[in-house]
C-alpha positions in Angstrom: 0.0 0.0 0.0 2.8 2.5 0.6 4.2 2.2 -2.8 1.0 3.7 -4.4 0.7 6.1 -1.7 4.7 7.7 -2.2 3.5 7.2 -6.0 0.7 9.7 -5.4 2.7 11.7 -2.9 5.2 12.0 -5.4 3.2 12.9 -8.7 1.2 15.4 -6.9 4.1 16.8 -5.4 6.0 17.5 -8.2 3.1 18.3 -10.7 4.3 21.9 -10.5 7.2 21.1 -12.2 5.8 19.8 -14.9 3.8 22.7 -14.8 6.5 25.6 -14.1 8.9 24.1 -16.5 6.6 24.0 -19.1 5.2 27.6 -18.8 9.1 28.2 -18.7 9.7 26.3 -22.5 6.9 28.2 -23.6 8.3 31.2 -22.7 11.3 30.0 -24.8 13.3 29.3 -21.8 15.0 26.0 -22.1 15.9 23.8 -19.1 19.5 22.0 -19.5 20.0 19.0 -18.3 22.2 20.0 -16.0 20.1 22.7 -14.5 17.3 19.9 -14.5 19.6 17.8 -12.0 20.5 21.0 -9.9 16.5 21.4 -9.8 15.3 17.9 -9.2 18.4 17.5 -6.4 17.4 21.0 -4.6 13.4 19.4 -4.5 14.5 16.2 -3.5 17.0 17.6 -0.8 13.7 19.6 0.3 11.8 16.5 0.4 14.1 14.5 2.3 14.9 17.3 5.2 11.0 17.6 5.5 10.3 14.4 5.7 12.8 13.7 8.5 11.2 16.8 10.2 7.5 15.4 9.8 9.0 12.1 11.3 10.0 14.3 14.4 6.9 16.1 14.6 4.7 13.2 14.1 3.0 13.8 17.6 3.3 17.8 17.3 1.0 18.6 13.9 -2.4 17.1 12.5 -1.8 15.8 9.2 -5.0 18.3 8.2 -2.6 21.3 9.5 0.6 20.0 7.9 -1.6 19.8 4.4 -2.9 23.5 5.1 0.3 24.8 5.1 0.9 23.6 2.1 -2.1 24.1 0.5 -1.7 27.7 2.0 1.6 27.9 0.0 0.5 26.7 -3.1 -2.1 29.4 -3.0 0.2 32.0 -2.4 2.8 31.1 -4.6 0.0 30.9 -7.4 -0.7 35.1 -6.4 3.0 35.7 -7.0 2.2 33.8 -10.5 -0.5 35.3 -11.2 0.9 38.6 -10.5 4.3 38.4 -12.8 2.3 36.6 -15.9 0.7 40.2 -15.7 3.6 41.7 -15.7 4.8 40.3 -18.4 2.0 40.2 -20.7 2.9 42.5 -23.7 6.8 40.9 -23.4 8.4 39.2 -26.3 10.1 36.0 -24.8 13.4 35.4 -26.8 14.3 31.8 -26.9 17.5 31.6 -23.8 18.8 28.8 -21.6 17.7 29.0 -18.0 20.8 30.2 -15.8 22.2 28.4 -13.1 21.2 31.2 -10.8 17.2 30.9 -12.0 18.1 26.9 -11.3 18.9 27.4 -8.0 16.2 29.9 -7.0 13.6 27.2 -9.0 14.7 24.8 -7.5 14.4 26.5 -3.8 11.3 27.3 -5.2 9.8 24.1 -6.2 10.8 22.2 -2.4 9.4 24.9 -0.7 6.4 24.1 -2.5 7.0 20.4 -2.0 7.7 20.5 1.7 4.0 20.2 2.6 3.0 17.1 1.0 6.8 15.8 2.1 6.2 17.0 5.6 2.4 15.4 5.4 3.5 12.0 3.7 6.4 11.4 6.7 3.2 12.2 9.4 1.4 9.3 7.4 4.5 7.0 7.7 5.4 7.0 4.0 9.4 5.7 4.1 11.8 8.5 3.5 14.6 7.2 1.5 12.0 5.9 -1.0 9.4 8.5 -1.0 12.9 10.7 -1.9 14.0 7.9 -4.7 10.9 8.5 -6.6 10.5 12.4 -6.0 14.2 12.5 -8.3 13.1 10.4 -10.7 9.6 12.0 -10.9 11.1 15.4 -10.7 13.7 14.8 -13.4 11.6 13.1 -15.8 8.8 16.1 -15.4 11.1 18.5 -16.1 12.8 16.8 -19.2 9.3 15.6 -20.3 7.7 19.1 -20.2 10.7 20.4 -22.3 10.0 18.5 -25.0 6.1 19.0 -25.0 6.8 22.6 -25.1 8.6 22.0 -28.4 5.8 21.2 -30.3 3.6 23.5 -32.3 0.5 22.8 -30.8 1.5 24.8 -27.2 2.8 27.5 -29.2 -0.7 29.0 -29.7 -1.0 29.1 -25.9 2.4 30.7 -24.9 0.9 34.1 -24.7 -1.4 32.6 -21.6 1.0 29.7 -20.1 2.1 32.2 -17.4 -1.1 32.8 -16.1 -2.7 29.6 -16.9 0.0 27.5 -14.9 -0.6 30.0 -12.2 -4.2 29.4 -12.2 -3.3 25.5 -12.4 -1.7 25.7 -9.2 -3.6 27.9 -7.4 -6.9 25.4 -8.5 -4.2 22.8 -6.5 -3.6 24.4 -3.9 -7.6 24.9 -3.1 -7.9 21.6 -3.7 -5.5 20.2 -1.3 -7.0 23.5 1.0 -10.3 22.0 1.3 -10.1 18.3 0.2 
């Protein structure tokens, strides 16, 4: 049973970066594979420090607090979104490799916004070394996978609203996991 559960743990977890990256190839912004190691390594360092904390705080927290948090996170990192995609609407994107300063600060990004569910799955029991296996190979294949979809023609039409629809994505998310 707790191999589906990390499975689902994982995939919902790291469902932003699918999401991010992609709004980022749309945008013409190409993740390297390198920078896609630095970024699924930072998440997965995220998820394995918060999952050792949730172990230690199993009697401190309600697993419906722990998933508040994040849900509350996901919300407000969907209003930063939300915010910069207007910003940037009238900008031309021209096509550039992501730096490794943007790596790092996405990959911060993306295990804060992991920590939650991480912190939540270690409350449930969910084993750590595992549950941390599958977030890098989930992470990693997200990221590549999203690169490539972002390629085709068909997404194209849609890069002028992938910023704000991936923010809207995640904030729908983060309500979900809010009240659900």
């Amino acid at each position: 049973m707790h191999l589906l559960s990390v499975v689902f743990l994982v995939v919902s977890a790291n469902i932003d970066s699918l999401l991010i990256s992609l709004s980022y190839r749309l945008r013409n912004i190409h993740i390297s594979f390198q920078n896609n190691l630095i970024i699924t390594f930072l998440t997965t360092l995220g998820t394995y420090l918060s999952m050792v904390l949730g172990s230690y705080c199993q009697h401190l927290f309600s697993l419906k607090i722990a998933n508040e948090i994040g849900a509350f996170l996901l919300i407000l990192i969907s209003f930063i979104m939300m915010i910069q995609s207007h910003h940037e609407e009238h900008a031309y994107f021209i096509a550039t490799d992501l730096s490794l300063k943007q790596a790092l600060f996405l990959g911060l990004t993306l295990s804060i916004n992991n920590l939650g569910l991480s912190f939540s799955g270690s409350l449930t029991g969910l084993p750590c070394l595992f549950t941390c296996l599958m977030t890098f190979i989930v992470s990693c294949c997200f990221i590549f996978i999203s690169q490539m979809i972002g390629q085709l023609s068909l997404f194209h039409c849609l890069d002028h609203y992938a910023p704000f629809l991936t923010s809207l994505l995640i904030l729908f998310i983060g309500l979900y996991e809010f009240f659900f």
